[in-house]
N, C-alpha and C positions, 0 to 999 in steps of 0.2 A: 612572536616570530619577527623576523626583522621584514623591513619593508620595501617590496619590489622596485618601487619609484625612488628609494635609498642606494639601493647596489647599482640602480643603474646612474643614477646620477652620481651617484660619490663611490665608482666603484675601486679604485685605486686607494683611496682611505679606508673601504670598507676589506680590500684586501691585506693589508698592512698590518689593521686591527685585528684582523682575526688570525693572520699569523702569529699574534703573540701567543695565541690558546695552544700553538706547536699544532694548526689545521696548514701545512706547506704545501699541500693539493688544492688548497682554496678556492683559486682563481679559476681553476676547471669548472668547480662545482657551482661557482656562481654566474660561468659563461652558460652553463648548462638552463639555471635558472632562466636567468635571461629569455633564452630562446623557448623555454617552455612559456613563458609570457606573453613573447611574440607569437608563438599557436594559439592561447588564448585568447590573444586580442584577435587574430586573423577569425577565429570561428566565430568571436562575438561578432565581428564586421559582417561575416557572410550571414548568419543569424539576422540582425538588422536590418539587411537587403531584402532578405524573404520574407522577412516580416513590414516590409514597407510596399513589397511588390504585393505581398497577398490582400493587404488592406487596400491598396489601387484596382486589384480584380474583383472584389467586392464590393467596392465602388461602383465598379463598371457594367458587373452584374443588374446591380439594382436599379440603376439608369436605363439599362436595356430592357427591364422588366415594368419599369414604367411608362416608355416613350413606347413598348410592344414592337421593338426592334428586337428580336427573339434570335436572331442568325449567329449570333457571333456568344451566345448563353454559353453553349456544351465546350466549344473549345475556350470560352475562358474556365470554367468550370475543371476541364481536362488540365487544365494549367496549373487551377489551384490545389488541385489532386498533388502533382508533382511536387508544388513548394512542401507542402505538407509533409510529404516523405522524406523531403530532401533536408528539410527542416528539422525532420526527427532525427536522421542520422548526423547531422551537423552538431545537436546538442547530444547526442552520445558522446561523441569525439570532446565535445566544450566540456562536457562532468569530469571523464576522463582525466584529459588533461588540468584541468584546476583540481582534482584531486593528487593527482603524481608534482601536482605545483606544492601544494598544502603540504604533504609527505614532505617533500624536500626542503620546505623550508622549519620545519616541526625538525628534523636533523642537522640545521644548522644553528651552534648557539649563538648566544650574542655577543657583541661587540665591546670589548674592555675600553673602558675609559682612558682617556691618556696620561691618569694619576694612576693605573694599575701598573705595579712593578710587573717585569717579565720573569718568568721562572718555571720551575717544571714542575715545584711539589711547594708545602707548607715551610719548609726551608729557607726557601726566599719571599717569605711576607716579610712585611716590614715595622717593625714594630713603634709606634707612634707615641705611645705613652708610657710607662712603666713605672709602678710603686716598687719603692723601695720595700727591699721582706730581708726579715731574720729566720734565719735558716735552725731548726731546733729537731735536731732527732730523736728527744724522748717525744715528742707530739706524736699521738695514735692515728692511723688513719684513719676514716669513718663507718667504714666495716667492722672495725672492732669497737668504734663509742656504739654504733644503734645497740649491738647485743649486750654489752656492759648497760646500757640506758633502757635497753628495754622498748626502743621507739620504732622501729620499724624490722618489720618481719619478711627475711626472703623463702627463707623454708619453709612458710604458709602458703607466701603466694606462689610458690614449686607446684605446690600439694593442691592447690583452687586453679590454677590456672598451666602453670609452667616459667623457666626461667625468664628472670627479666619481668615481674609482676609484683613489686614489693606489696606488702599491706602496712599501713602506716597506721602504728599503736597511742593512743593516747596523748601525751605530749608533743607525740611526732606526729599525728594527726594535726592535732593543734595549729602545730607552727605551722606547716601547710597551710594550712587556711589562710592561716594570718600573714603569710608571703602574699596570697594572693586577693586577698580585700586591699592591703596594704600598695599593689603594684595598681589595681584597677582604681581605688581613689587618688593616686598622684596621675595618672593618664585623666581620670574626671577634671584634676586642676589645671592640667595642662589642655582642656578643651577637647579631648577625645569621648566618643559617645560610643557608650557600650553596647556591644554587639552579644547576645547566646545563640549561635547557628546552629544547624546540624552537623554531628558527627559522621554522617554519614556525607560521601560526594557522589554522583553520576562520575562517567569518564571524561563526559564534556568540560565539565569544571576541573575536573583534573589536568585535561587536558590546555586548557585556557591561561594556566596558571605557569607551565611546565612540568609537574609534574610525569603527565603522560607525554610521551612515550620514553621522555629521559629516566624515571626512577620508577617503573612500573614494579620491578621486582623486591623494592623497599617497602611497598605498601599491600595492606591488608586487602585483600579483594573477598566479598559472601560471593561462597559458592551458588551458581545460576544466577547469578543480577547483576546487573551492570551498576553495582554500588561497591563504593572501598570506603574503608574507616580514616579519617582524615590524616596525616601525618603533622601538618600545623592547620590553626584557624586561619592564616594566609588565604587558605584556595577556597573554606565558603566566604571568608567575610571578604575577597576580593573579588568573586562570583558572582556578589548582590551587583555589581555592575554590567554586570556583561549585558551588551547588545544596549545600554544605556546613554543617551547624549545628556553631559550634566549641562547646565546653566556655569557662565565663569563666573558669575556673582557668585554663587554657591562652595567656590573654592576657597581653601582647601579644605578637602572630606577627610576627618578623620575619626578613624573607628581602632579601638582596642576590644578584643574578647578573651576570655578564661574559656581553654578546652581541656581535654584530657586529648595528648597525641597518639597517636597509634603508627612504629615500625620494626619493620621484619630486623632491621641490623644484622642480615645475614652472613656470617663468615669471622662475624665478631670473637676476638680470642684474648684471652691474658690479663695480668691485671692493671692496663691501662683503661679496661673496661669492666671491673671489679667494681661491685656496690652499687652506687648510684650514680656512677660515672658515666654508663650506657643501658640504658631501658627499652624494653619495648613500651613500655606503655608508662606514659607520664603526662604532668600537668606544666602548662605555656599557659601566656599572658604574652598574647600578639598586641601589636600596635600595626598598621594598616594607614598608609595616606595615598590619596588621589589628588594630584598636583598638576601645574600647565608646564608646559617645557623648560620656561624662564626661572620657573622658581623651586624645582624639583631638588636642584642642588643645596637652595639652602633645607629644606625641607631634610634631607638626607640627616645633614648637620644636626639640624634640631634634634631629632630623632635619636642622635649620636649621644647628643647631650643630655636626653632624658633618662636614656640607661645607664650613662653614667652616673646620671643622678644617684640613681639608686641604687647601684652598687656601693657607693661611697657613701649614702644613708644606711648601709649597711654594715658600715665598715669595716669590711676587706679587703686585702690588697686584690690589685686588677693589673689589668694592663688592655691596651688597644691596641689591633692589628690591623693593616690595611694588603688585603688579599692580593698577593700576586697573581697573575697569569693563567697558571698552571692549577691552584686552591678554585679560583673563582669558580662559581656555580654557574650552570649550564644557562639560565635566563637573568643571570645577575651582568648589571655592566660595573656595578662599582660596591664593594661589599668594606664593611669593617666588623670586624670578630672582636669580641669582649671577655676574655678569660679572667678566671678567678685564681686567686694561688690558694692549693690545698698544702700547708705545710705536713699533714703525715703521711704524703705520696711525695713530696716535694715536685708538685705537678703542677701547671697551668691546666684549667680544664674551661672547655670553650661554653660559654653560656649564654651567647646571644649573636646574632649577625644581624648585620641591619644596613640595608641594600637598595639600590634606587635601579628598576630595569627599565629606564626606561618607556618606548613605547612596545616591549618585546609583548608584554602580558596582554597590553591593551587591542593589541592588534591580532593578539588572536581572541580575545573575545569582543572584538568589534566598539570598543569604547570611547569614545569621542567628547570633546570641550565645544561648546557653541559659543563661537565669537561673533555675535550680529546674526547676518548671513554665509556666515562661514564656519563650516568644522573642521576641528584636529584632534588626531589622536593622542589622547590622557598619559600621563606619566603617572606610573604606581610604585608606590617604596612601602617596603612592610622591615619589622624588625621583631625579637623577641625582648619582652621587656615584661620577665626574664622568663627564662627557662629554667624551674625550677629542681628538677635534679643535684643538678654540679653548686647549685648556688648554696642549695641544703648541706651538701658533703663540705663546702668553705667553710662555710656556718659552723659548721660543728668541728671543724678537724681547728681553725684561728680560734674557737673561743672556748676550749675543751681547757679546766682550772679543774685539776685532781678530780674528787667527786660527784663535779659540776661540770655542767654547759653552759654559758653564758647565752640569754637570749639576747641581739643587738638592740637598744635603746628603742628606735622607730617602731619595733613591732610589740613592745608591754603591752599597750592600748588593747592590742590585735589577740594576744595571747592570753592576756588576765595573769600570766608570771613572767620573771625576771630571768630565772635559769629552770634548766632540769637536772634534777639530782636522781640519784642512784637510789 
């Protein structure tokens, strides 16, 4: 969440910024803030006062009870009665209010960078890099190689689970695997330390991350517990920090983990969402940095450049997008999207984002840099690197040769074969 001593200090940039998201009431909502702060602070102050008069009567008790000047006991006593009471009601009003504080700023997102184009939809991204592609309309799309190849089953996983549950058969099991040894040993070279968390989240960590209360209805929640099944590894392996003061020597943290994601994609229709295009349940290979203010930016970069990496050791055409305004994610201030081209949909399909939010994350889960005698609040950027779905459907629709699928060179190692044949 964005931070109160931000809007008040820079509140004319922070209104500026956040009109690009098309929030044109803005400036209400953050007067509003405001003044809900200024109650906060007024109750902590009175709070303080009682709490400094009641320690003085307690004092003065005991003083009286040792010199056996006894007169003046019951009406200090009667006094302390009063702060007590007065004191209780004072922090009702304090929870209160920092709670309807917390609400309100949990509903405002964050603040776009001043490299985020303006826009209303996915229309106005801008597109940063682009491979050149030859366009081939006998090329199959990848709905029709799994069942010709025999590698992945959706009519299984209809029949075990329900749509959107592939089972992945033999050589398409395989190469699975081997995307994802293959993605977590280049993150090992590039000094990322591997993380296995739980699938499962609390709401707190949902909450921490943004997910809650912005995407509660994209995510799996077990009936009666306050657990949901993760949607990326982002929110636990960004979670191990919460309520954490790192050391700056220790910067920067970086953590990559292999999950299996879990979402609702509810309203999902057609076939831009055919195959493997959109799942409820699939495997990621997150990438996760904690960074100081100064250096988050290049940090972003690296990050940029490691998924590239691996798109193009995988060679496929790509392309890179730098999110407008209107695309950006609710806790993201600065995103770049990495699409694959599928030549037998003749589609871009998006397979990674990789995002720097700032101190939005940190600051709701209270996480802070110790500089000497001083802290600040962390800067977190996480990325997918990759999201294996759309990367699988590239894979197979650029290197599908008559009979054959070509496996891409980087992953033989991984795989123990070349192609798969029919």
């Amino acid at each position: 969440m964005l931070e109160v001593n931000k809007i008040r200090n820079e509140f004319d940039d922070m209104v500026k910024a956040l009109r690009k998201r098309g929030l044109f009431d803005i400036e209400n909502k953050l007067q509003e803030l405001i003044k809900l702060d200024d109650k906060r602070k007024s109750f902590k102050s009175e709070i303080d006062k009682i709490n400094n008069e009641s320690k003085s009567i307690s004092k003065d008790i005991g003083i009286a009870f040792k010199s056996g000047e006894s007169g003046n006991i019951e009406s200090l006593k009667l006094r302390s009665k009063e702060l007590k009471e007065k004191s209780k009601i004072i922090n009702d009003n304090l929870k209160e209010t920092e709670i309807k504080l917390k609400l309100s700023l949990y509903n405002i997102p964050n603040t776009p960078d001043y490299r985020v184009p303006e826009g209303n939809s996915d229309k106005e991204n801008k597109i940063i890099f682009s491979s050149e592609i030859i366009k081939n309309m006998t090329q199959k799309p990848h709905w029709d190689l799994i069942n010709e190849f025999k590698i992945i089953d959706f009519e299984l996983g209809n029949n075990i689970t329900g749509a959107g549950f592939p089972v992945y058969i033999g050589k398409g099991a395989i190469l699975q695997r081997a995307l994802i040894n293959y993605f977590l040993d280049i993150a090992k070279e590039k000094d990322y330390t591997e993380i296995l968390p739980p699938i499962l989240i609390n709401d707190n960590s949902a909450t921490n991350t943004g997910q809650l209360p912005d995407k509660e209805g994209q995510m799996y929640k077990i009936e009666d517990e306050n657990l949901y099944l993760i949607p990326t590894a982002e929110v636990p392996v960004t979670n191990i920090f919460k309520k954490k003061i790192v050391e700056k020597e220790l910067l920067p943290i970086k953590n990559v983990a292999f999950t299996p994601c879990f979402r609702k994609e509810a309203g999902s229709w057609g076939s831009h969402v055919r195959g493997l295009n959109r799942l409820h349940q699939f495997d990621k290979v997150e990438i996760v940095q904690i960074q100081e203010e100064n250096k988050s930016d290049e940090a972003l970069n690296e990050m940029c450049d490691h998924v590239q990496y691996l798109i193009e050791s995988l060679e496929i055409p790509y392309r890179k997008i730098l999110l407008c305004s209107g695309d950006l994610g609710f806790t993201s201030s600065l995103t770049y999207d990495f699409e694959v081209y599928a030549p037998g949909q003749d589609r871009w399909l998006e397979c990674s984002s990789v995002s720097n939010f700032l101190t939005y994350q940190s600051n709701r889960m209270n996480l802070k840099i110790r500089y000497g005698k001083t802290k600040k609040l962390a800067h977190t950027l996480n990325g997918s690197a990759l999201a294996l779905p759309r990367i699988v459907a590239s894979i197979l629709e650029n290197n599908q040769d008559g009979d054959h699928i070509l496996i891409p060179k980087v992953l033989h190692k991984y795989t123990g074969f070349k192609k798969i044949s029919k």
